[in-house]
PyMOL Python script that loads the backbone (N, CA, C, O; Angstrom):
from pymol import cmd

cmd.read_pdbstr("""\
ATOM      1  N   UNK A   1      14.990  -3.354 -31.749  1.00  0.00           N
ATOM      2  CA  UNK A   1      14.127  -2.420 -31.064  1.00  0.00           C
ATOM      3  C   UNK A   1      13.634  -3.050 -29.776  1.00  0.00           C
ATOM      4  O   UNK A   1      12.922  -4.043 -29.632  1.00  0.00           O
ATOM      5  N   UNK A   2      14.005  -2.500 -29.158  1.00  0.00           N
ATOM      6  CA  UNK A   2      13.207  -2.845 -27.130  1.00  0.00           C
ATOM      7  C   UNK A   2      11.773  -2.482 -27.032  1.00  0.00           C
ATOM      8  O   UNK A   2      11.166  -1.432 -27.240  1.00  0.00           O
ATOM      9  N   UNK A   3      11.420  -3.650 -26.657  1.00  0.00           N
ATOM     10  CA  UNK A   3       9.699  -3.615 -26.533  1.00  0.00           C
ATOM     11  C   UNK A   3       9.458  -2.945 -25.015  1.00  0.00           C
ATOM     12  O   UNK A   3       9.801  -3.647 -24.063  1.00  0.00           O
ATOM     13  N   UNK A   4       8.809  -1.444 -24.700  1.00  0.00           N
ATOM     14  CA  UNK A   4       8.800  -1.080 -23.315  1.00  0.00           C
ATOM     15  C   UNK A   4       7.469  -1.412 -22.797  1.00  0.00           C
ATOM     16  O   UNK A   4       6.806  -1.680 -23.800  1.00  0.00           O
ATOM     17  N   UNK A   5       6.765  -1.529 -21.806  1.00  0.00           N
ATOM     18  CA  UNK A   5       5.530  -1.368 -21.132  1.00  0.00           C
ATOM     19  C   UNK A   5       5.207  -0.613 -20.173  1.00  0.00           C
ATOM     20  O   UNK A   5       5.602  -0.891 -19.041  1.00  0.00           O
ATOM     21  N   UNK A   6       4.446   0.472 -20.401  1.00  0.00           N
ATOM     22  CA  UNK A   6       3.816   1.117 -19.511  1.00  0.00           C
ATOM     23  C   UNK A   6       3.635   0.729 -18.371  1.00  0.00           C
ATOM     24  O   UNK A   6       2.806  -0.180 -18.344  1.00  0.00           O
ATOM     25  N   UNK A   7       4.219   1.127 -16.945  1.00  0.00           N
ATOM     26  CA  UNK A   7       3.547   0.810 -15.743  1.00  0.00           C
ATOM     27  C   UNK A   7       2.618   1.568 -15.249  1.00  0.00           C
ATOM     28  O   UNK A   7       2.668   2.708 -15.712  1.00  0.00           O
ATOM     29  N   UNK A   8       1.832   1.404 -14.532  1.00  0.00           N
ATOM     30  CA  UNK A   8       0.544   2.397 -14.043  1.00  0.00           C
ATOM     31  C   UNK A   8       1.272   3.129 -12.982  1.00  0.00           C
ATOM     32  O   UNK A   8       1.866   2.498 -12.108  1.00  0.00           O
ATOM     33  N   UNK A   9       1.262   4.527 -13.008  1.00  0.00           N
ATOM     34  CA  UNK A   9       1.874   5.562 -12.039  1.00  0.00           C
ATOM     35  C   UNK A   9       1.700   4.846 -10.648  1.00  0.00           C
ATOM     36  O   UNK A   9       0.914   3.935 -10.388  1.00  0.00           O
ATOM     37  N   UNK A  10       2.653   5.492  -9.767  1.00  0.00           N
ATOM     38  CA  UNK A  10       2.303   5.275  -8.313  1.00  0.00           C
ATOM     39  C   UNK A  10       2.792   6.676  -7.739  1.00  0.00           C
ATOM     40  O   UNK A  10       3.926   7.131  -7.888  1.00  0.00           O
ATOM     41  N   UNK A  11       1.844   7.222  -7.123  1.00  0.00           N
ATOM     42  CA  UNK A  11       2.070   8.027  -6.484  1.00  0.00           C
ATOM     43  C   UNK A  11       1.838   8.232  -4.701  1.00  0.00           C
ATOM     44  O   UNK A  11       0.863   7.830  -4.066  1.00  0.00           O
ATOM     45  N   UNK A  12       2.651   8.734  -4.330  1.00  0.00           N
ATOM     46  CA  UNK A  12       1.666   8.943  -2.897  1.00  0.00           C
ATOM     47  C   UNK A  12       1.422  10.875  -2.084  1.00  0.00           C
ATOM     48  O   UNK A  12       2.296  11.721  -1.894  1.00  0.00           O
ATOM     49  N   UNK A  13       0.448  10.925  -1.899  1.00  0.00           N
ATOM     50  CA  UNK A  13       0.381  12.508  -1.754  1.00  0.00           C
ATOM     51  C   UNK A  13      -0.476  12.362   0.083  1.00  0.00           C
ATOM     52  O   UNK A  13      -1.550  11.942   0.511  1.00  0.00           O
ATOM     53  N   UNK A  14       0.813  13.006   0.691  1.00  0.00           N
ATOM     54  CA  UNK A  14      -0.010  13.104   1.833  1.00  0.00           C
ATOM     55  C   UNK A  14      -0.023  14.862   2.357  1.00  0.00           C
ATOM     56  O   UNK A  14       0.595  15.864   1.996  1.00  0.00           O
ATOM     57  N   UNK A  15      -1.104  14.563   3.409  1.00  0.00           N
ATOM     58  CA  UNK A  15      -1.753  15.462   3.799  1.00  0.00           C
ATOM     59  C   UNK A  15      -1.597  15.947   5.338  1.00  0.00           C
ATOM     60  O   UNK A  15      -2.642  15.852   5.980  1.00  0.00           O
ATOM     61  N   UNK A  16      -0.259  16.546   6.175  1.00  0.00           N
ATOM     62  CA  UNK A  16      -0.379  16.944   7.163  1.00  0.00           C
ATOM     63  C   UNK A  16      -0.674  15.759   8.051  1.00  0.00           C
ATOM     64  O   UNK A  16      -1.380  15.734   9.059  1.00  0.00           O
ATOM     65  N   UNK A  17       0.193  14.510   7.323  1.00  0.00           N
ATOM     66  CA  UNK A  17       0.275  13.162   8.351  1.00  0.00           C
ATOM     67  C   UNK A  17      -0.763  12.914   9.031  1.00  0.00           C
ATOM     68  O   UNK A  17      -0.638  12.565  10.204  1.00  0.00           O
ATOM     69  N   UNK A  18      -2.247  13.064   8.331  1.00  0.00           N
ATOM     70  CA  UNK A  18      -3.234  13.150   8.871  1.00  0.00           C
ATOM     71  C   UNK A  18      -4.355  12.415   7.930  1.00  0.00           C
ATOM     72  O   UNK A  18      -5.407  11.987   8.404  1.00  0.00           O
ATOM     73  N   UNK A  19      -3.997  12.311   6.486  1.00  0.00           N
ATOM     74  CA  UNK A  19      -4.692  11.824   4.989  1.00  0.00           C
ATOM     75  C   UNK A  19      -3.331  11.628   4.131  1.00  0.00           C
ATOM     76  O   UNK A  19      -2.290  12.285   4.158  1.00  0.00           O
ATOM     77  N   UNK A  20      -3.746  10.351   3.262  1.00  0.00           N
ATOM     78  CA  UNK A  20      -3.107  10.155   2.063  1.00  0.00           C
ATOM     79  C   UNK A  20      -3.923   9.485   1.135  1.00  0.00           C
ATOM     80  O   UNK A  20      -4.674   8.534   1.352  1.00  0.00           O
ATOM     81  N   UNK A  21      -3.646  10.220  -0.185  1.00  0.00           N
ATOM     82  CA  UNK A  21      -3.799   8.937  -1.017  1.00  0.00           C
ATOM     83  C   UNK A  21      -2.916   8.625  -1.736  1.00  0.00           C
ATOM     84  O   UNK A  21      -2.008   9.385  -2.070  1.00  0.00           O
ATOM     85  N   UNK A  22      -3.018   7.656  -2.028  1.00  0.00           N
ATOM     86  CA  UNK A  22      -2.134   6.654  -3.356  1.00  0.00           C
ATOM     87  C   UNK A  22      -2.880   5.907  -4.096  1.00  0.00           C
ATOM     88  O   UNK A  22      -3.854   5.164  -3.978  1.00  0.00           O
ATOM     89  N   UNK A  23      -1.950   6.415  -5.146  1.00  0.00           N
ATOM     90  CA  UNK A  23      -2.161   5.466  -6.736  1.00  0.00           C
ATOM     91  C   UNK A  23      -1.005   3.930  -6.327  1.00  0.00           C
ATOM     92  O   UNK A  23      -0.369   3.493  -5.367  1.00  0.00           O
ATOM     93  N   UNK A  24      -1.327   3.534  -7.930  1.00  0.00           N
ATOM     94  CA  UNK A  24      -0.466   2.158  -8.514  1.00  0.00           C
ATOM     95  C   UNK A  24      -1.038   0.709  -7.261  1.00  0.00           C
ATOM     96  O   UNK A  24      -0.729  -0.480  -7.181  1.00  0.00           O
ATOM     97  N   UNK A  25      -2.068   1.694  -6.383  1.00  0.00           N
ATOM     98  CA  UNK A  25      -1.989  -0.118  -5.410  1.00  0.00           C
ATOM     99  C   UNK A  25      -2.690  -1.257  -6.205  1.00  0.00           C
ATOM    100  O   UNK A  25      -3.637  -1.046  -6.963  1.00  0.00           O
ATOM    101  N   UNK A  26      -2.306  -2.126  -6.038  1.00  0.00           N
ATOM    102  CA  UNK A  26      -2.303  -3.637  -6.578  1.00  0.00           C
ATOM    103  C   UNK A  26      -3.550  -4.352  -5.349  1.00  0.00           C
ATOM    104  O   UNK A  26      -4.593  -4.690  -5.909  1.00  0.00           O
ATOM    105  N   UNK A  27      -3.534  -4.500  -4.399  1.00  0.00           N
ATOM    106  CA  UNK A  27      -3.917  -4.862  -3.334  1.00  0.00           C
ATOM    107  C   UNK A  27      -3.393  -4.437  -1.893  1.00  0.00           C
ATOM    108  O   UNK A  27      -2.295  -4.044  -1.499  1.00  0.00           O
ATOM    109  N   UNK A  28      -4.862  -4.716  -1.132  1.00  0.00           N
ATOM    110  CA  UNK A  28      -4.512  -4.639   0.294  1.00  0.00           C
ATOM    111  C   UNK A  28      -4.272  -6.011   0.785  1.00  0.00           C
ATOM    112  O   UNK A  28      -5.146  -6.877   0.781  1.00  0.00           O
ATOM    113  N   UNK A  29      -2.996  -6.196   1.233  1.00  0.00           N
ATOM    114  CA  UNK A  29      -2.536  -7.344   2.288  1.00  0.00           C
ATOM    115  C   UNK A  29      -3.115  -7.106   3.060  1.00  0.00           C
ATOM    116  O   UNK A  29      -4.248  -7.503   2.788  1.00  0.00           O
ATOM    117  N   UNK A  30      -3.087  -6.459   4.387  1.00  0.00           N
ATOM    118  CA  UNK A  30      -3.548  -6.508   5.809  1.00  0.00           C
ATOM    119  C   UNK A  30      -3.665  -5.118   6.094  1.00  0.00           C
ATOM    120  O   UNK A  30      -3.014  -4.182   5.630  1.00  0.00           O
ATOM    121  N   UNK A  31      -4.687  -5.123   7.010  1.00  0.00           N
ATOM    122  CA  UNK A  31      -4.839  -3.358   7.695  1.00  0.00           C
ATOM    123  C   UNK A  31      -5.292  -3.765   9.372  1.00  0.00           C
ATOM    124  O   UNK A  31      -5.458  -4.863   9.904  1.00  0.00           O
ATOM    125  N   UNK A  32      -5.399  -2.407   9.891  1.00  0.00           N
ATOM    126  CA  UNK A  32      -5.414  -2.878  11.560  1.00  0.00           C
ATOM    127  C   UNK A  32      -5.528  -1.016  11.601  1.00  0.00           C
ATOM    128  O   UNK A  32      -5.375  -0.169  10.721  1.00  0.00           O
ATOM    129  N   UNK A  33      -5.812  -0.941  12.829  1.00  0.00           N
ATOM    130  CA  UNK A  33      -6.029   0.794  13.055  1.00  0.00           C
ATOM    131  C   UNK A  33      -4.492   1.026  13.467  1.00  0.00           C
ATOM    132  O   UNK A  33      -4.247   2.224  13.605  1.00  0.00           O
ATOM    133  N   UNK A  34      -3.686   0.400  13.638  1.00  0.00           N
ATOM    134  CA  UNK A  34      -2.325   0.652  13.788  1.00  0.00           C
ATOM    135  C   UNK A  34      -1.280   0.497  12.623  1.00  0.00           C
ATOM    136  O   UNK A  34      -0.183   1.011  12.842  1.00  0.00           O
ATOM    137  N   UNK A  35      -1.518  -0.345  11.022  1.00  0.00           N
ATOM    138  CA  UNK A  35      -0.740  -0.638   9.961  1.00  0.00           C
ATOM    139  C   UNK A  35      -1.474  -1.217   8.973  1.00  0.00           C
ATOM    140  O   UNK A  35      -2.390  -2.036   9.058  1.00  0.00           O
ATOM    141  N   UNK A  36      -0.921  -0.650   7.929  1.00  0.00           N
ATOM    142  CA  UNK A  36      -1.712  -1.126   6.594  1.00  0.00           C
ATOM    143  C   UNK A  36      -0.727  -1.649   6.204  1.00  0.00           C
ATOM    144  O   UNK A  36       0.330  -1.365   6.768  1.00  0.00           O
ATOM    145  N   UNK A  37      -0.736  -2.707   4.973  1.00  0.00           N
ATOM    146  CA  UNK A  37      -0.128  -3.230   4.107  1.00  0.00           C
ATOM    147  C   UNK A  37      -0.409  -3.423   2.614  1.00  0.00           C
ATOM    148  O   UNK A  37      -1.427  -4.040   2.303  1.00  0.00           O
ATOM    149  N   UNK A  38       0.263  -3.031   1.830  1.00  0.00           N
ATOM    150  CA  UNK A  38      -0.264  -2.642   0.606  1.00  0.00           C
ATOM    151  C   UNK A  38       0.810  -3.326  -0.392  1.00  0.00           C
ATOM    152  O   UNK A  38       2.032  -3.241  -0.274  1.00  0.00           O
ATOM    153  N   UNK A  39      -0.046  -4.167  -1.612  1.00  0.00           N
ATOM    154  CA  UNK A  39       0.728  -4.284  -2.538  1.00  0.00           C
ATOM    155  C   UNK A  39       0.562  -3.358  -3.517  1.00  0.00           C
ATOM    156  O   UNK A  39      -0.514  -2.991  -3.990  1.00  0.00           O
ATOM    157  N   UNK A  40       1.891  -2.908  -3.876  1.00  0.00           N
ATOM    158  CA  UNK A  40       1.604  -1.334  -5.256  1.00  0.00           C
ATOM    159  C   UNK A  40       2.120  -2.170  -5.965  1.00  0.00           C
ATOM    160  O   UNK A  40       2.181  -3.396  -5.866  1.00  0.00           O
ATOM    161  N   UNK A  41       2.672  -1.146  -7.038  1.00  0.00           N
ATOM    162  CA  UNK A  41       3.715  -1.948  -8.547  1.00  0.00           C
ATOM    163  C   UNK A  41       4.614  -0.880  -8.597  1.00  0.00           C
ATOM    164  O   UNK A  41       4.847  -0.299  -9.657  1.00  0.00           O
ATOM    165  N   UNK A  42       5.347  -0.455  -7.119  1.00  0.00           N
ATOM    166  CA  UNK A  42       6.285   0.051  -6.583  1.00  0.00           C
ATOM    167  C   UNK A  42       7.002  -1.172  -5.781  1.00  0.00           C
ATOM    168  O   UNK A  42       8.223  -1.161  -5.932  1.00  0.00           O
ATOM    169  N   UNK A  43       6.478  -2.280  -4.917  1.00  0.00           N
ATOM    170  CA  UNK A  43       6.602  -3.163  -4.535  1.00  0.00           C
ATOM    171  C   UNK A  43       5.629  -2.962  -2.943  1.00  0.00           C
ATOM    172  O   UNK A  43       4.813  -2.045  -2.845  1.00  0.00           O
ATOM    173  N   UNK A  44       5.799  -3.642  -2.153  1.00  0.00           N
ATOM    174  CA  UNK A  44       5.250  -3.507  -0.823  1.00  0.00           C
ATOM    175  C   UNK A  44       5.296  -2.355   0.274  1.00  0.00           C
ATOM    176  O   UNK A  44       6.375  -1.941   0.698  1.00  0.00           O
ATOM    177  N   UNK A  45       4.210  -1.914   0.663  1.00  0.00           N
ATOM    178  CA  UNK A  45       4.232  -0.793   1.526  1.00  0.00           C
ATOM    179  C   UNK A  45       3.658  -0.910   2.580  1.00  0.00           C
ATOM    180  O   UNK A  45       2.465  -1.137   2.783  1.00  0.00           O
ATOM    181  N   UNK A  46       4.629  -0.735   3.415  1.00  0.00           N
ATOM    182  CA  UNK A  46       3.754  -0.356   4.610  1.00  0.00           C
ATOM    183  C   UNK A  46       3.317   1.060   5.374  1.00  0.00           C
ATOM    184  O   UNK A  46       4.046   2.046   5.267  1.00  0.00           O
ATOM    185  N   UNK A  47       2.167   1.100   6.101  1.00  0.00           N
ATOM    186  CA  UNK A  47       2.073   2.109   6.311  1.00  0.00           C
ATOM    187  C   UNK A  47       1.343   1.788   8.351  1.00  0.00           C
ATOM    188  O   UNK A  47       0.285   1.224   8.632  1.00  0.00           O
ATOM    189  N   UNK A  48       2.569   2.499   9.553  1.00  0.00           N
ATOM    190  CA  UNK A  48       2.403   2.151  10.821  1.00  0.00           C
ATOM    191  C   UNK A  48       1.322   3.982  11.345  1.00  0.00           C
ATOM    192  O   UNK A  48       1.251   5.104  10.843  1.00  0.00           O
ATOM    193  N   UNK A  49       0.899   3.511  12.184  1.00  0.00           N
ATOM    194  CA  UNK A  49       0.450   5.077  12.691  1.00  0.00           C
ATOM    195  C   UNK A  49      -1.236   4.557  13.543  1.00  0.00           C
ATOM    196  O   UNK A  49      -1.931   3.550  13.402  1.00  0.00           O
ATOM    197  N   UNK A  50      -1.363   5.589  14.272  1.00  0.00           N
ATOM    198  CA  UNK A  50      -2.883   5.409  15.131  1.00  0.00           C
ATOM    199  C   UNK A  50      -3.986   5.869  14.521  1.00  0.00           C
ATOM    200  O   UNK A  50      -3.945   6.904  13.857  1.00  0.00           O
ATOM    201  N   UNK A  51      -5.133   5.133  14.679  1.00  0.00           N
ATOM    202  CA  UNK A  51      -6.302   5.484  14.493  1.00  0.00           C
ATOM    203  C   UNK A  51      -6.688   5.264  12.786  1.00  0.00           C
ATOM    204  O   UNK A  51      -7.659   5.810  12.261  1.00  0.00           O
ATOM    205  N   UNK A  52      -5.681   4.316  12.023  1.00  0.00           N
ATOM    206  CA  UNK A  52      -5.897   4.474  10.503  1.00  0.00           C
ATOM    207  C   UNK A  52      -7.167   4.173   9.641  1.00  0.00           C
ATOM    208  O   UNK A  52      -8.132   4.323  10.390  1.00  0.00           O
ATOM    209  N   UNK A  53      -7.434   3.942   8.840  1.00  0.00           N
ATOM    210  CA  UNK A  53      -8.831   3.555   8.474  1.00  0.00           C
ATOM    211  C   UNK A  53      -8.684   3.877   6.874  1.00  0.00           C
ATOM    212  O   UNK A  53      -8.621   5.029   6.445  1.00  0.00           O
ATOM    213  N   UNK A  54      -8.647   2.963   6.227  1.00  0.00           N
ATOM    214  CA  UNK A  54      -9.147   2.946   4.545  1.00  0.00           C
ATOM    215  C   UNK A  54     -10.555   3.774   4.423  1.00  0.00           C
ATOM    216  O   UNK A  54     -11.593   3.529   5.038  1.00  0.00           O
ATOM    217  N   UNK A  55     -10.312   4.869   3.422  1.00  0.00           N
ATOM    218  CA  UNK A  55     -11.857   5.318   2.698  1.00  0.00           C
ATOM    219  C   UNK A  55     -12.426   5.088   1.923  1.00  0.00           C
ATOM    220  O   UNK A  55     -13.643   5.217   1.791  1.00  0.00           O
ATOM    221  N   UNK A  56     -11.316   4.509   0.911  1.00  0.00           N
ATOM    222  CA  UNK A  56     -11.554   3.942  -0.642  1.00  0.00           C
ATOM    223  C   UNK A  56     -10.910   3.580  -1.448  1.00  0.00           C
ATOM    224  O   UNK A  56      -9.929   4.269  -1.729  1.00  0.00           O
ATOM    225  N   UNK A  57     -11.115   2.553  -2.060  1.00  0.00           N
ATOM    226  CA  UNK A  57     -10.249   1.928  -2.841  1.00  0.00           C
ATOM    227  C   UNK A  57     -10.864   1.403  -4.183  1.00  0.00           C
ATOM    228  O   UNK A  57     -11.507   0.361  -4.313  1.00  0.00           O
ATOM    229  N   UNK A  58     -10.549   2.314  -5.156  1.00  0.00           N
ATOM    230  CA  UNK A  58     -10.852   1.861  -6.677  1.00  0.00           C
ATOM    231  C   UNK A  58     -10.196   0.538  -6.972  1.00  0.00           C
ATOM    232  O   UNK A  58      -9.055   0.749  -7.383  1.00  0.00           O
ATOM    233  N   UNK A  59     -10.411  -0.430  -6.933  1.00  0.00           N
ATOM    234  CA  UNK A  59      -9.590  -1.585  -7.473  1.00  0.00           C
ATOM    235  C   UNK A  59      -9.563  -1.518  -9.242  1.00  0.00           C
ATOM    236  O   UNK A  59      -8.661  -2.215  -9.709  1.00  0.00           O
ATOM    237  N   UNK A  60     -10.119  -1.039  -9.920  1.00  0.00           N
ATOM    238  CA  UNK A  60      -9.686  -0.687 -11.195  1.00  0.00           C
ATOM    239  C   UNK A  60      -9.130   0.268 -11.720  1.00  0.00           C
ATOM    240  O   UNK A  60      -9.148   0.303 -12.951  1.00  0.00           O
ATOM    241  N   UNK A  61      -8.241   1.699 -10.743  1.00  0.00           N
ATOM    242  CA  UNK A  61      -7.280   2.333 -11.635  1.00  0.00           C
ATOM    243  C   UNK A  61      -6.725   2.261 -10.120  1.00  0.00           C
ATOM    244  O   UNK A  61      -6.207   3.352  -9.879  1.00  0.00           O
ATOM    245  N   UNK A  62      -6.643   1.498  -9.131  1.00  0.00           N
ATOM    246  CA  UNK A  62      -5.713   1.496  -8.584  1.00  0.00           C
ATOM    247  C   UNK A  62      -5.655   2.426  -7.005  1.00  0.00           C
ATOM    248  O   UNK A  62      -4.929   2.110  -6.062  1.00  0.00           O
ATOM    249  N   UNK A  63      -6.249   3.167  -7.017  1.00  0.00           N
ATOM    250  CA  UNK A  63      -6.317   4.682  -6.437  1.00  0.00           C
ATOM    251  C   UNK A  63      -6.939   4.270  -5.385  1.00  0.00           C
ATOM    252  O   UNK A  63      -8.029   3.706  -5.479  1.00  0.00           O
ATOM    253  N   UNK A  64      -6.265   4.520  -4.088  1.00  0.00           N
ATOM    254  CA  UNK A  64      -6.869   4.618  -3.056  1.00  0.00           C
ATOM    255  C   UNK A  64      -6.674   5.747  -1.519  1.00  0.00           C
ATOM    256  O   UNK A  64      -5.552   6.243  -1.426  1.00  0.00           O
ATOM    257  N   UNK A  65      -7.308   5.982  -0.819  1.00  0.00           N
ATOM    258  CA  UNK A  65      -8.055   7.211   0.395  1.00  0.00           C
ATOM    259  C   UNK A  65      -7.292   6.434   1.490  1.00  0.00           C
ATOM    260  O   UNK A  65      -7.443   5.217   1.380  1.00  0.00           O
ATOM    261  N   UNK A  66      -6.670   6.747   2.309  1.00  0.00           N
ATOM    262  CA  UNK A  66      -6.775   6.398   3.988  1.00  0.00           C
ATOM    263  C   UNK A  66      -6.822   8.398   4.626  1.00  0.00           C
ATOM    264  O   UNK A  66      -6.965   9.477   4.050  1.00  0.00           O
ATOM    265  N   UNK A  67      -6.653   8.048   5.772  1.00  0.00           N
ATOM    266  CA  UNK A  67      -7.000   8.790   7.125  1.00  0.00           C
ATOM    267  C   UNK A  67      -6.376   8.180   8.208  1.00  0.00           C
ATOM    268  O   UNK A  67      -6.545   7.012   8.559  1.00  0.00           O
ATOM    269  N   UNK A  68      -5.464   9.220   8.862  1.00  0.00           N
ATOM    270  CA  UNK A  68      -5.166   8.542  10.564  1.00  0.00           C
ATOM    271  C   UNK A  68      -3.941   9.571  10.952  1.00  0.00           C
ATOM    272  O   UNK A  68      -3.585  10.543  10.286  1.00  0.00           O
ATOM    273  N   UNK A  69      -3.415   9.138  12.129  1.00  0.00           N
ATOM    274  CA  UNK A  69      -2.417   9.369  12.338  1.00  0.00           C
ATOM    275  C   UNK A  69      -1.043   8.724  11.558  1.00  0.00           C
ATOM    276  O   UNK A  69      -1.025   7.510  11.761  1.00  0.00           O
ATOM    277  N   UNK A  70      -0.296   9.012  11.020  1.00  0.00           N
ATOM    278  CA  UNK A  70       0.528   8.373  10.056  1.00  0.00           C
ATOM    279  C   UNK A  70       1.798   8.865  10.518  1.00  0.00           C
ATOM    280  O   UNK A  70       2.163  10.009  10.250  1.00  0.00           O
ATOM    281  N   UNK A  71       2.617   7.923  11.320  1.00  0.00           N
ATOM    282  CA  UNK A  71       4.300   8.067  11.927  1.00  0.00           C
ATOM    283  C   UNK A  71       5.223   7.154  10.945  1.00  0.00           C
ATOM    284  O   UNK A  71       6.392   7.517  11.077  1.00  0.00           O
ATOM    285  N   UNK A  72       5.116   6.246  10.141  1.00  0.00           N
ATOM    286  CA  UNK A  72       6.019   5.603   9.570  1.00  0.00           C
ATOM    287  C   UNK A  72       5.501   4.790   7.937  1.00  0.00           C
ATOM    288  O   UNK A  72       4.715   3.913   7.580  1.00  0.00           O
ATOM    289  N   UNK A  73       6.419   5.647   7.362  1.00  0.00           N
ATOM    290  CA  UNK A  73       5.963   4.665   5.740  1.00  0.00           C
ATOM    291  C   UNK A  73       7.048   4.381   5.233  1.00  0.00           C
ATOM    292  O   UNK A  73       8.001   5.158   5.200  1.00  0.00           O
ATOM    293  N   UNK A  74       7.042   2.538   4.496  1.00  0.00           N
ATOM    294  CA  UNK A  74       8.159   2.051   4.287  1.00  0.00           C
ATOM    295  C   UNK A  74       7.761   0.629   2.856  1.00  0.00           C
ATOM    296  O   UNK A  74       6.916  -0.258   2.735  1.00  0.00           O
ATOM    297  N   UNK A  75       8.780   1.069   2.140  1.00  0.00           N
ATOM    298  CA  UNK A  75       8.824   0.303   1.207  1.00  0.00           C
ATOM    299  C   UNK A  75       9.627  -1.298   1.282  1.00  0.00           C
ATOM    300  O   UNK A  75      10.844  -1.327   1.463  1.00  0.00           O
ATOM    301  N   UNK A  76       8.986  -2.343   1.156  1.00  0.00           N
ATOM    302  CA  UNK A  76      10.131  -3.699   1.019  1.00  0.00           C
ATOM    303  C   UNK A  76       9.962  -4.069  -0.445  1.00  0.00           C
ATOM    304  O   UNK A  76       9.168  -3.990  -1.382  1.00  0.00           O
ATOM    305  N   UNK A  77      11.191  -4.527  -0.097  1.00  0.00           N
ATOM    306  CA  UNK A  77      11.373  -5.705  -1.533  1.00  0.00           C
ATOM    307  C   UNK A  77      10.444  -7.676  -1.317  1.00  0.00           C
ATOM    308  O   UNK A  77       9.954  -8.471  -2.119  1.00  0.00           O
ATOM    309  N   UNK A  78      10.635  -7.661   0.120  1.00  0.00           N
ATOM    310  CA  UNK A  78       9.931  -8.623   0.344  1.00  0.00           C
ATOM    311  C   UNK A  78       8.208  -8.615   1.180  1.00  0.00           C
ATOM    312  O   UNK A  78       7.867  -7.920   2.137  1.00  0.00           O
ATOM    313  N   UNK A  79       7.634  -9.319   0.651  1.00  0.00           N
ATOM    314  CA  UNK A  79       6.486  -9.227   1.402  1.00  0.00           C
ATOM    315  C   UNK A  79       6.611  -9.807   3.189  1.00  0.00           C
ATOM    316  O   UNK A  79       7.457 -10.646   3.500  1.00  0.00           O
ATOM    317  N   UNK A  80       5.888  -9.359   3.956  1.00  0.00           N
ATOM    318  CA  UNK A  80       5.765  -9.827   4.867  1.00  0.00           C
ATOM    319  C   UNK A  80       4.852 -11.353   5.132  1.00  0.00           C
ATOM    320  O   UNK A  80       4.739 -11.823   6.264  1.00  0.00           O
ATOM    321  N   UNK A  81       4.346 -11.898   4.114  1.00  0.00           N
ATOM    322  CA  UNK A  81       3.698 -12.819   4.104  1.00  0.00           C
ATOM    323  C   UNK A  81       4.514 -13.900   3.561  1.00  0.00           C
ATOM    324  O   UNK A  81       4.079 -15.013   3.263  1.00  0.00           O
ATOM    325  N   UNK A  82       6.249 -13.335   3.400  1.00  0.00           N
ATOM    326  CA  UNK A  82       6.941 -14.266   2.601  1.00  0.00           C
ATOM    327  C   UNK A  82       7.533 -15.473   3.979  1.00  0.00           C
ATOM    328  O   UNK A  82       7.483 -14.802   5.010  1.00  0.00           O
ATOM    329  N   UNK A  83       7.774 -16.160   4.147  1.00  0.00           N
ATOM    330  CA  UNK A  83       8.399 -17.312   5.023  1.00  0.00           C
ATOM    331  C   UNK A  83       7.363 -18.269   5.537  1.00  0.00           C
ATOM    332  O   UNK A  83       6.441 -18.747   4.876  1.00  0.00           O
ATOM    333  N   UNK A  84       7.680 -18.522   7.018  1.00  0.00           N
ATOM    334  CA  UNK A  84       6.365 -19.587   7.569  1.00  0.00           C
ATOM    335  C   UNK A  84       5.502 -18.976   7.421  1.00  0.00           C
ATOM    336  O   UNK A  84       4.573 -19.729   7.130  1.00  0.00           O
ATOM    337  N   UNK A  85       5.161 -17.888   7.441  1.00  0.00           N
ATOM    338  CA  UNK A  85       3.401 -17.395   7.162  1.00  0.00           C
ATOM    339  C   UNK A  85       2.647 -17.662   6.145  1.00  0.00           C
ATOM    340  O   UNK A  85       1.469 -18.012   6.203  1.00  0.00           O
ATOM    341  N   UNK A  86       3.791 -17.388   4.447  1.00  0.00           N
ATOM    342  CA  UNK A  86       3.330 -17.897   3.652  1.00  0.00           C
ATOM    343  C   UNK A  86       2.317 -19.419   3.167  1.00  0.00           C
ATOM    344  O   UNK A  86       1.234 -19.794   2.720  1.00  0.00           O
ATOM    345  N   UNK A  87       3.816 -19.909   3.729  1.00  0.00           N
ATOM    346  CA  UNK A  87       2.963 -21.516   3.816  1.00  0.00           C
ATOM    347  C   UNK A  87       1.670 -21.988   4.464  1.00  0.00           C
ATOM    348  O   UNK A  87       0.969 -22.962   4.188  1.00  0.00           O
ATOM    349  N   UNK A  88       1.548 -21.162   5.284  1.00  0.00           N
ATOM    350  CA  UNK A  88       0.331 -20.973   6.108  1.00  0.00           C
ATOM    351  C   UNK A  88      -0.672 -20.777   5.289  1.00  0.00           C
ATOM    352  O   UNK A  88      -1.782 -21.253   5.527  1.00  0.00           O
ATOM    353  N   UNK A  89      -0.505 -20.309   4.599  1.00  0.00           N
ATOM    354  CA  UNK A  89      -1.911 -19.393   3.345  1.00  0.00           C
ATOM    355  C   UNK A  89      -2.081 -20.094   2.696  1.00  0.00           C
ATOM    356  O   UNK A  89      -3.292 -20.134   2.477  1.00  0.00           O
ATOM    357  N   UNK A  90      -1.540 -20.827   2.127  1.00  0.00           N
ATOM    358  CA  UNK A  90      -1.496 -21.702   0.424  1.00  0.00           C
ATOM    359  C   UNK A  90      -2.556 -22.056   0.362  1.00  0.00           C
ATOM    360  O   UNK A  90      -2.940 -22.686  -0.622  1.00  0.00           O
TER     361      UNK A  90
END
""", "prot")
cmd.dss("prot")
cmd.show_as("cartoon", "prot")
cmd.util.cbc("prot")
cmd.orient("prot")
């Protein structure tokens, strides 16, 4: 018998490229009024666009609000904090 585990949903629901929210985030990497960075348990997201701004962020079911202009959303397999930057952090 295969032991499965529940992952916590991820969703993302936007709004007239103007509001979104999303579930499953894990953490915020980096934000700027021009790009957010988000760890989900989808893997890494980014999110590019003007004027952005976080509203809220439940860090215990995950769920979080932005607002802005929103032109580009993109999923990696790698973080952007992965190479010389990393090492930088340690």
């Amino acid at each position: 018998m295969q032991k499965t585990t529940a992952a916590a949903p991820h969703n993302l629901i936007m709004e007239n490229r103007k509001a979104m929210r999303i579930s499953g985030v894990k953490d915020i990497d980096s934000f700027s009024e021009s790009r957010i960075v988000l760890s989900t348990v989808m893997g890494e997201l980014v999110i590019k666009g003007d004027d952005l701004h976080i509203g809220e962020l439940d860090a215990q079911s995950g769920d979080l609000s932005m607002t802005g202009c929103i032109t580009s959303i993109v999923y990696s397999r790698h973080s952007v904090m992965d190479g010389p930057m990393k090492k930088l952090f340690r």
